[in-house]
C-alpha positions as a Markdown table, in Angstrom:
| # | Residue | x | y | z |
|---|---|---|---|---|
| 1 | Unk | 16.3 | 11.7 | -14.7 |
| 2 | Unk | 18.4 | 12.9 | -11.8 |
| 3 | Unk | 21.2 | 11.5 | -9.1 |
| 4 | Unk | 20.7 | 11.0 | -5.8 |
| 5 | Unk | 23.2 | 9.2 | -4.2 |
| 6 | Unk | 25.3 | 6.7 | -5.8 |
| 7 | Unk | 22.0 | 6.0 | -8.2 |
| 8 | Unk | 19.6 | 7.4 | -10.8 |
| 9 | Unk | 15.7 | 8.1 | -10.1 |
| 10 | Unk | 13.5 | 8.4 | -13.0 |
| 11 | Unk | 9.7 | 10.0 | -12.4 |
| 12 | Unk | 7.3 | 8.0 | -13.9 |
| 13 | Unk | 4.2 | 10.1 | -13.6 |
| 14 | Unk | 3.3 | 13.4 | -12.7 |
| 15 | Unk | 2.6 | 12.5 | -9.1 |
| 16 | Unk | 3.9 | 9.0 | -8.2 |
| 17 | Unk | 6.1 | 6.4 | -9.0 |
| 18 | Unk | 9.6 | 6.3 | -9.8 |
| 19 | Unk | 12.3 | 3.9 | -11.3 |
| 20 | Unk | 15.8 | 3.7 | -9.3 |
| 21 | Unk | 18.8 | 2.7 | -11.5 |
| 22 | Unk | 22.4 | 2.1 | -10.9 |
| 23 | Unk | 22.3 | -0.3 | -7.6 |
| 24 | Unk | 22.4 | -3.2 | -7.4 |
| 25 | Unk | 20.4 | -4.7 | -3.9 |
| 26 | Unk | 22.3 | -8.0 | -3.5 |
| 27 | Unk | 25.4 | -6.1 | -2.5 |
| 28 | Unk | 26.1 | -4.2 | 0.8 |
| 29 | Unk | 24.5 | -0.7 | -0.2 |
| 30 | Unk | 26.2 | 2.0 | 2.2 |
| 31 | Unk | 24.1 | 4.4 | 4.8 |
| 32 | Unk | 24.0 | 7.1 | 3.2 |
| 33 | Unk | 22.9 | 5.7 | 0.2 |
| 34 | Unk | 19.9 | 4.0 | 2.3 |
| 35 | Unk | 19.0 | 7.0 | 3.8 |
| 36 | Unk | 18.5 | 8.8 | 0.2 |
| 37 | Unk | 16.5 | 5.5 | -0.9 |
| 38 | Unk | 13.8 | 6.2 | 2.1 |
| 39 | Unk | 13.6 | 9.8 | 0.9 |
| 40 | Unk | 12.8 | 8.4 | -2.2 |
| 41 | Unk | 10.1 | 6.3 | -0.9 |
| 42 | Unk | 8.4 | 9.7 | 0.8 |
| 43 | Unk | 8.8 | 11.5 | -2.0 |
| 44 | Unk | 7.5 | 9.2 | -5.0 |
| 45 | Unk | 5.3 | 6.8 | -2.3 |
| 46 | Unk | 6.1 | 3.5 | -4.8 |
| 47 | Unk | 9.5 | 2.8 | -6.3 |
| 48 | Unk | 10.7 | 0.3 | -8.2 |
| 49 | Unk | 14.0 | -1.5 | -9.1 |
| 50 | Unk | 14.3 | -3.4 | -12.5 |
| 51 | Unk | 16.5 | -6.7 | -12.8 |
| 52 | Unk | 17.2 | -7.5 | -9.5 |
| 53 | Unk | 16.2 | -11.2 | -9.0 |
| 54 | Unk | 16.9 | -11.4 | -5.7 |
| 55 | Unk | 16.3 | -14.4 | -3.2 |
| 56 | Unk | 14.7 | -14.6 | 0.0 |
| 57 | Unk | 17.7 | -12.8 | 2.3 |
| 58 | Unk | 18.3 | -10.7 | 0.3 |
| 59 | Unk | 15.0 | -9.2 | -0.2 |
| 60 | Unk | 14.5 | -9.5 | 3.4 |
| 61 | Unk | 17.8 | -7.5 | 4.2 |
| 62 | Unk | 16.3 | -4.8 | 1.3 |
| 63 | Unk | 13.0 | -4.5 | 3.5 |
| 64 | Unk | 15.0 | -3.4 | 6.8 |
| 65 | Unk | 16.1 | -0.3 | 5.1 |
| 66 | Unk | 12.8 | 1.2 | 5.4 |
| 67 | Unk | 11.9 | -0.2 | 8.5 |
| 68 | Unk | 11.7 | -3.5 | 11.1 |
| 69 | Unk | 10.3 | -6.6 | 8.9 |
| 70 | Unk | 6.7 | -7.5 | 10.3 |
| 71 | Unk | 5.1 | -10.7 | 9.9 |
| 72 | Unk | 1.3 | -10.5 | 9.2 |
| 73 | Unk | -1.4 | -11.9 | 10.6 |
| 74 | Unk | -4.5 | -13.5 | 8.8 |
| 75 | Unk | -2.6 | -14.6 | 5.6 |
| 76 | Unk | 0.1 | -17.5 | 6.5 |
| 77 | Unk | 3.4 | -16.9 | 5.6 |
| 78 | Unk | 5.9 | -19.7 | 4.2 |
| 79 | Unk | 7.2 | -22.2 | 6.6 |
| 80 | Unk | 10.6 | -21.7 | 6.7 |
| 81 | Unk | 10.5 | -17.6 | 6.3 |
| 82 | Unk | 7.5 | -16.2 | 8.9 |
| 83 | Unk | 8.4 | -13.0 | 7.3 |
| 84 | Unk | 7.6 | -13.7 | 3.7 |
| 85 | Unk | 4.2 | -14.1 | 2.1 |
| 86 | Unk | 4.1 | -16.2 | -0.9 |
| 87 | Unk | 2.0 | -14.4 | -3.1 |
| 88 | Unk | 0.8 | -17.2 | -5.4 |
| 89 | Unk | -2.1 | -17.9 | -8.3 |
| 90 | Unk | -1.7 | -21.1 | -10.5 |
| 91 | Unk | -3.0 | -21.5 | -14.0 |
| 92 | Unk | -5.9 | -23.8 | -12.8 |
| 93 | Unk | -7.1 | -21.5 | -10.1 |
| 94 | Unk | -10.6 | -19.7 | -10.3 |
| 95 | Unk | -12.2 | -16.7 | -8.8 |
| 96 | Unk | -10.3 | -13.8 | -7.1 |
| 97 | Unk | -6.7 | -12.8 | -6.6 |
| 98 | Unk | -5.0 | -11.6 | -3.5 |
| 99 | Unk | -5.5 | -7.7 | -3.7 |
| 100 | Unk | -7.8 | -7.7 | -6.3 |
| 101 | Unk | -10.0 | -4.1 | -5.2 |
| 102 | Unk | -8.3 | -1.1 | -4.0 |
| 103 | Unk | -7.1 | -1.1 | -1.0 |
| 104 | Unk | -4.4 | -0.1 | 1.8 |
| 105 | Unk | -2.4 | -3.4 | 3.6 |
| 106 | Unk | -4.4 | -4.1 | 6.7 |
| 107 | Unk | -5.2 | -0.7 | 7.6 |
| 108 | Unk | -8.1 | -2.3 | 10.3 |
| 109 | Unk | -4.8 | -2.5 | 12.1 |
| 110 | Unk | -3.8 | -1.1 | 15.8 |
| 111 | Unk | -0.7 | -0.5 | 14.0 |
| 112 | Unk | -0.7 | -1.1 | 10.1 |
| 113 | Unk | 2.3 | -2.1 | 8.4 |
| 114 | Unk | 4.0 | 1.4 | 7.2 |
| 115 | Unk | 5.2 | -0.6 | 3.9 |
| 116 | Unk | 6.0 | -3.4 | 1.6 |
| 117 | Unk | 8.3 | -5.1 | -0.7 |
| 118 | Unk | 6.9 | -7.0 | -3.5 |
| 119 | Unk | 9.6 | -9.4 | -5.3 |
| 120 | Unk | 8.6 | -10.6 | -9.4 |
| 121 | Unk | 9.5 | -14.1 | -9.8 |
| 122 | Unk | 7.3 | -16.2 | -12.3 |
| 123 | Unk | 5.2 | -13.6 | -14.2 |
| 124 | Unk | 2.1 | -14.7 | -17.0 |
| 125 | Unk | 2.9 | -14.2 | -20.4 |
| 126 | Unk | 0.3 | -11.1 | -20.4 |
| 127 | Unk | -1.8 | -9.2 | -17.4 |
| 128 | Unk | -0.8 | -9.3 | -13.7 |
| 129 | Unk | 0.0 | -5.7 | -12.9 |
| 130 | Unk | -0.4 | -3.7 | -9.9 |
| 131 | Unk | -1.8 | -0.3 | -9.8 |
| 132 | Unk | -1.1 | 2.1 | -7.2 |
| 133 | Unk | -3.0 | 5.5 | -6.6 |
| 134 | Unk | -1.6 | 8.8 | -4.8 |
| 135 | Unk | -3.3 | 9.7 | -1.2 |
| 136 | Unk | -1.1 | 12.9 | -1.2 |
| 137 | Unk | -2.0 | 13.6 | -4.6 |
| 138 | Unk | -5.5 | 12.9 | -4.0 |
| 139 | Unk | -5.6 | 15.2 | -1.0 |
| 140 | Unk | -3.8 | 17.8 | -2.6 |
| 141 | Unk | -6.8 | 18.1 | -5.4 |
| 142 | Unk | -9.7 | 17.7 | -2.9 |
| 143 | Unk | -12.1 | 20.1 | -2.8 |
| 144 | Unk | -12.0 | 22.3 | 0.0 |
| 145 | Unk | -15.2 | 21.5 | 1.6 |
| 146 | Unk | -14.4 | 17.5 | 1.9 |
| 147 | Unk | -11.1 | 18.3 | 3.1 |
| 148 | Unk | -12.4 | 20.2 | 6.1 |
| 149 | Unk | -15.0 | 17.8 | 6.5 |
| 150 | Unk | -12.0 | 15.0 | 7.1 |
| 151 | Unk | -9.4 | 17.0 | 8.1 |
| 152 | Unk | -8.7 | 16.2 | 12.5 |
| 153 | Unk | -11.7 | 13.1 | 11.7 |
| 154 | Unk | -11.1 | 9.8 | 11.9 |
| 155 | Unk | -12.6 | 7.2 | 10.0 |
| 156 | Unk | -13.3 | 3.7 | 11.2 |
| 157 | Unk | -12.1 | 0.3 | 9.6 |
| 158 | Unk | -12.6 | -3.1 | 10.3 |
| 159 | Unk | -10.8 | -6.5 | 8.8 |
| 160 | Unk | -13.8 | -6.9 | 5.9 |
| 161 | Unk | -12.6 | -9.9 | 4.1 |
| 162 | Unk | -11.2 | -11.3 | 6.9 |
| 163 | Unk | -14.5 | -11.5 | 9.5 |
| 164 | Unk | -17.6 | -12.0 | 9.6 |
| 165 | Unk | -19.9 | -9.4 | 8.3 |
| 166 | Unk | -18.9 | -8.3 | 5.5 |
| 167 | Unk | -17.3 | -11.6 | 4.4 |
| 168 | Unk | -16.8 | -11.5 | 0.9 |
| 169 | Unk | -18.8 | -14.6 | -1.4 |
| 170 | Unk | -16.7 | -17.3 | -1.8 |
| 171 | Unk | -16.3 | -16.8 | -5.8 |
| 172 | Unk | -14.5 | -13.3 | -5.2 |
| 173 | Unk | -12.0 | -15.0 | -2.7 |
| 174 | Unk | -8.3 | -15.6 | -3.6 |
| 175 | Unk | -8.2 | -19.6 | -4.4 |
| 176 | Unk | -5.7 | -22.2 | -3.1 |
| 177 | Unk | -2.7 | -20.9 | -4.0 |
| 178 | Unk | -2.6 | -18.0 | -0.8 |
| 179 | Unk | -4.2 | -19.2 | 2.1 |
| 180 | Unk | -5.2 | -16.8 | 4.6 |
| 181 | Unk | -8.0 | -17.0 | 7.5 |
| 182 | Unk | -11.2 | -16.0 | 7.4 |
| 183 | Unk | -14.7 | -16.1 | 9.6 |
| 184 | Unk | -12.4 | -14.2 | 13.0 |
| 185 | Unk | -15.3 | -12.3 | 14.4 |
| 186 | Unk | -12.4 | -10.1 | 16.0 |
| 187 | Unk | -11.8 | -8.5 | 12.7 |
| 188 | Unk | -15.0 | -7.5 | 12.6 |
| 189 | Unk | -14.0 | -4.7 | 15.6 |
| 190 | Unk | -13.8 | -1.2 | 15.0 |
| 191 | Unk | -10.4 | 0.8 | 15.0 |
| 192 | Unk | -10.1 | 4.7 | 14.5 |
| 193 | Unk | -7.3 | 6.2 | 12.2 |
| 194 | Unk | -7.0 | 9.8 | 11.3 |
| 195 | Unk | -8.5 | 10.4 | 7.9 |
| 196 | Unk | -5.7 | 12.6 | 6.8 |
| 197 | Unk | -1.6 | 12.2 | 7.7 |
| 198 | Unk | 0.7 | 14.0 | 7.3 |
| 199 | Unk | 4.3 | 12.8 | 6.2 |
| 200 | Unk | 6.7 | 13.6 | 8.8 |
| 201 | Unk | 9.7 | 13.4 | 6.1 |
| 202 | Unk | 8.1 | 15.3 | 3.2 |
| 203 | Unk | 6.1 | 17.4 | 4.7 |
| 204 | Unk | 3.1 | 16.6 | 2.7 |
| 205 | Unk | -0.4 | 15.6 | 3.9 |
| 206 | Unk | -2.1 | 12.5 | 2.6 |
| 207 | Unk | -5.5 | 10.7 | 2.7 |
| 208 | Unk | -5.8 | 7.7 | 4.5 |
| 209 | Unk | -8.7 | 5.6 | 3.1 |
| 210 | Unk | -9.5 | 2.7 | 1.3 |
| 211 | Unk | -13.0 | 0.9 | 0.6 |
| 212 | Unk | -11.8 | -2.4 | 1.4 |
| 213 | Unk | -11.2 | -1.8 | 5.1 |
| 214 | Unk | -13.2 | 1.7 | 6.0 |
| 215 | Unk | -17.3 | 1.4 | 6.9 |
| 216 | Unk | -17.4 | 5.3 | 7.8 |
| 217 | Unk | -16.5 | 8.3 | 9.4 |
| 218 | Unk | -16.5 | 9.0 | 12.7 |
| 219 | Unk | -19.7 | 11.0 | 14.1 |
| 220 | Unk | -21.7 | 9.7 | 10.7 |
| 221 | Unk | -23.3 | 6.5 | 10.6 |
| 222 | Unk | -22.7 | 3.7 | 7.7 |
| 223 | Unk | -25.1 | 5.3 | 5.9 |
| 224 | Unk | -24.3 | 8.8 | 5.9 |
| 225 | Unk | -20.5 | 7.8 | 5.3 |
| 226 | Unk | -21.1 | 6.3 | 1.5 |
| 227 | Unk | -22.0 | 9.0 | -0.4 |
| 228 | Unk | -19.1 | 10.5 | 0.6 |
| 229 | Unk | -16.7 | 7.9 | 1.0 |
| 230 | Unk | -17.9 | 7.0 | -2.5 |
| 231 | Unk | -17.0 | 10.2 | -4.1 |
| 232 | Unk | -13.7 | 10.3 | -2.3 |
| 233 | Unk | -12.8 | 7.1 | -3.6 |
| 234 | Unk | -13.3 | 8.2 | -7.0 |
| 235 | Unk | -11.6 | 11.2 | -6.7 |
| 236 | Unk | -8.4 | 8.9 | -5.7 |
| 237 | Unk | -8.4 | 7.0 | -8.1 |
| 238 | Unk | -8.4 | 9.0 | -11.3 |
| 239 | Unk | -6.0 | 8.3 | -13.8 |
| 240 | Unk | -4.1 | 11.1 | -12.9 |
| 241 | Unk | -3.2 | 10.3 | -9.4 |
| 242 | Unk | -2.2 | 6.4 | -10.2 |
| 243 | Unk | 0.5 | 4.3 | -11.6 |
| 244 | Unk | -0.1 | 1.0 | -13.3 |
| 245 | Unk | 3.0 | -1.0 | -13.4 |
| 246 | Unk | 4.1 | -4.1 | -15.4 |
| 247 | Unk | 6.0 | -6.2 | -13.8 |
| 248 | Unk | 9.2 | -8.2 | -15.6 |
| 249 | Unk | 10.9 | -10.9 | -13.7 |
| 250 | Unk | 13.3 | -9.9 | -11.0 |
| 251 | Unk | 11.4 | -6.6 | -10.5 |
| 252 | Unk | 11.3 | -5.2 | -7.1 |
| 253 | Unk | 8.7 | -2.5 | -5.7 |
| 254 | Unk | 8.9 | -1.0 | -2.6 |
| 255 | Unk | 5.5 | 1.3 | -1.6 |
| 256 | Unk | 4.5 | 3.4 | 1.4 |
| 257 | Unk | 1.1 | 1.6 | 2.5 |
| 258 | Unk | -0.2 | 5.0 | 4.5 |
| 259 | Unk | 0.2 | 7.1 | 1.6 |
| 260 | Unk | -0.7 | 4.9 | -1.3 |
| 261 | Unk | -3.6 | 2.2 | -1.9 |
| 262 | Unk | -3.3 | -0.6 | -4.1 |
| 263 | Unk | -4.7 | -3.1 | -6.5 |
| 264 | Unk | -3.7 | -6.1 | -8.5 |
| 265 | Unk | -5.3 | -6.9 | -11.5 |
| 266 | Unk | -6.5 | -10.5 | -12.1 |
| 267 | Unk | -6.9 | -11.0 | -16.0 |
| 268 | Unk | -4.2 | -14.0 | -16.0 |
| 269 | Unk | -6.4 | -17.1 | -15.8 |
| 270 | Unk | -5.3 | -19.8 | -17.0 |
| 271 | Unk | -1.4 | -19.0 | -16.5 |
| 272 | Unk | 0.3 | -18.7 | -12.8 |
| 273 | Unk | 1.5 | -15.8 | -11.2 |
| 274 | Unk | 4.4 | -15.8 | -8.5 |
| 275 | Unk | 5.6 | -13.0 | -6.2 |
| 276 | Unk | 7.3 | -12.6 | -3.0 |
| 277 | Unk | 6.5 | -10.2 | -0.3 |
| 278 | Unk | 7.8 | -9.1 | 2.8 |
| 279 | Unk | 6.3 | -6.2 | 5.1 |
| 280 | Unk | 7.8 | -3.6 | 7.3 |
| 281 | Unk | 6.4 | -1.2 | 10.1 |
| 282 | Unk | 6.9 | 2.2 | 10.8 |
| 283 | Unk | 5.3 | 5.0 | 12.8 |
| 284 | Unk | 1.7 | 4.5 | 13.8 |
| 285 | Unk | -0.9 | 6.6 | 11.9 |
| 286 | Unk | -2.4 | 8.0 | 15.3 |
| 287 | Unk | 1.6 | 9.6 | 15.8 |
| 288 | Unk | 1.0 | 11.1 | 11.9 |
| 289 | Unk | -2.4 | 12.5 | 12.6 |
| 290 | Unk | -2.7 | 15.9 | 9.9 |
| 291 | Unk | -3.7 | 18.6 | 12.9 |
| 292 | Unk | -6.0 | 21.4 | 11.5 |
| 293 | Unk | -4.3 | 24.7 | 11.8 |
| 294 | Unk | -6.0 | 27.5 | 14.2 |
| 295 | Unk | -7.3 | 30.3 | 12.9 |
| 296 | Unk | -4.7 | 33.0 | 11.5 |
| 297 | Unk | -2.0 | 30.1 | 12.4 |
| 298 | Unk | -0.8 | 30.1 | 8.4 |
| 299 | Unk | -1.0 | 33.9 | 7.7 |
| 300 | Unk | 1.4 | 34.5 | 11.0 |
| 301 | Unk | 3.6 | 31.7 | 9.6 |
């Protein structure tokens, strides 16, 4: 465990993840103590903040420290707060769950959210976590050849679940609980990303793909891309590159969405499930593009 700031940070695995201790987040938390919780974030990609049962302000006021709250579109917010999702399963709802297959928050985006904040209020009595894998990690272990095959390529995604094409069947959708829409042939439109970023506060250089959004590489065709974006996706989510996190009530989890992807389990039926989840933004991936170095760039460095 070590201090940083006016609070302690415990790593939780070898290459992501870490528990903050010592603050409380309903209270006024002081600059420079905010600035060392966004390090955080870039250096462990998903932290998390035990027995903090905060309410709707207050975790909105949490989510501006690491960047402007955004409100999403294709899943409707609540109401009264266009800011907050309500993340919601009841007991009597069958089929799917809302980020149930790994995946990185609307990355089929012009500008993807940069982050979110995921609030534990009613829990099941068993199941429900949320597993998070390293891009960074990830990259860090790929083999050399696939990582100049991606490195200065982009790859393409599109809004999957969200469009027309690659709708998903109806059984695999999230039921009643989280209503979102669907059938928008304008999700179905392809946006470039750089494969690989590059974290302008840590230095490090991350993957950025996810099989729920990405149909290929640019300059391969659908077909050519799988194999390979197969094998990549495998290679991210080894064991040893992920986190699997179980939640308690008044939990809080803050993760960088352009360095991370994520999944929730769904092995809770028959008992409900409630979170809270606001969104922020942050630099676009296009301004965090990884640029290949020139030739004999690193030995003169």
């Amino acid at each position: 465990m070590t201090v940083q700031g006016a609070f302690k940070v415990r790593k939780l695995t070898g290459h992501i993840g870490a528990e903050i201790s010592g603050i409380e987040l309903s209270k006024a938390i002081p600059e420079a103590d905010k600035a060392a919780l966004r390090d955080c974030l870039a250096r462990y990609q998903v932290i998390f903040f035990r027995d903090q049962h905060l309410d709707l302000q207050q975790q909105k006021t949490v989510t501006e420290i690491f960047g402007p709250a955004l409100q999403l579109p294709y899943v409707t917010a609540m109401d009264s707060e266009p800011e907050v999702i309500r993340v919601y399963k009841g007991a009597d709802e069958k089929g799917g769950v809302f980020g149930g297959d790994w995946h990185s928050d609307f990355s089929f985006l012009e500008r993807p959210p940069s982050g979110s904040v995921l609030n534990a209020h009613t829990l099941p009595p068993h199941g429900g976590d949320t597993l998070w894998a390293s891009q960074a990690a990830a990259w860090d272990a790929l083999p050399a050849p696939l990582q100049e095959l991606l490195l200065g390529r982009d790859a393409i995604h599109v809004g999957k679940p969200y469009g027309v094409k690659w709708a998903p069947p109806v059984n695999e959708q999230s039921g009643a609980g989280i209503k979102m829409s669907r059938g928008d042939p304008t999700a179905d439109e392809e946006r470039r990303h750089p494969a690989v970023l590059q974290n302008p506060v840590s230095g490090r250089r991350m993957l950025y793909l996810n099989p729920t959004y990405v149909t290929r590489l640019d300059g391969l065709s659908e077909a050519e891309s799988a194999p390979l974006l197969d094998q990549i996706q495998r290679h991210v989510t080894r064991p040893e590159f992920c986190i699997r996190h179980s939640w308690t009530p008044g939990t809080i989890a803050v993760w960088d969405n352009l360095a991370t992807q994520h999944y929730a389990v769904n092995d809770y039926q028959g008992h409900e499930r409630l979170m809270y989840r606001t969104t922020f933004s942050g630099m676009s991936p296009r301004a965090m593009a990884a640029i290949p170095e020139k030739p004999g760039q690193a030995a003169a460095e």
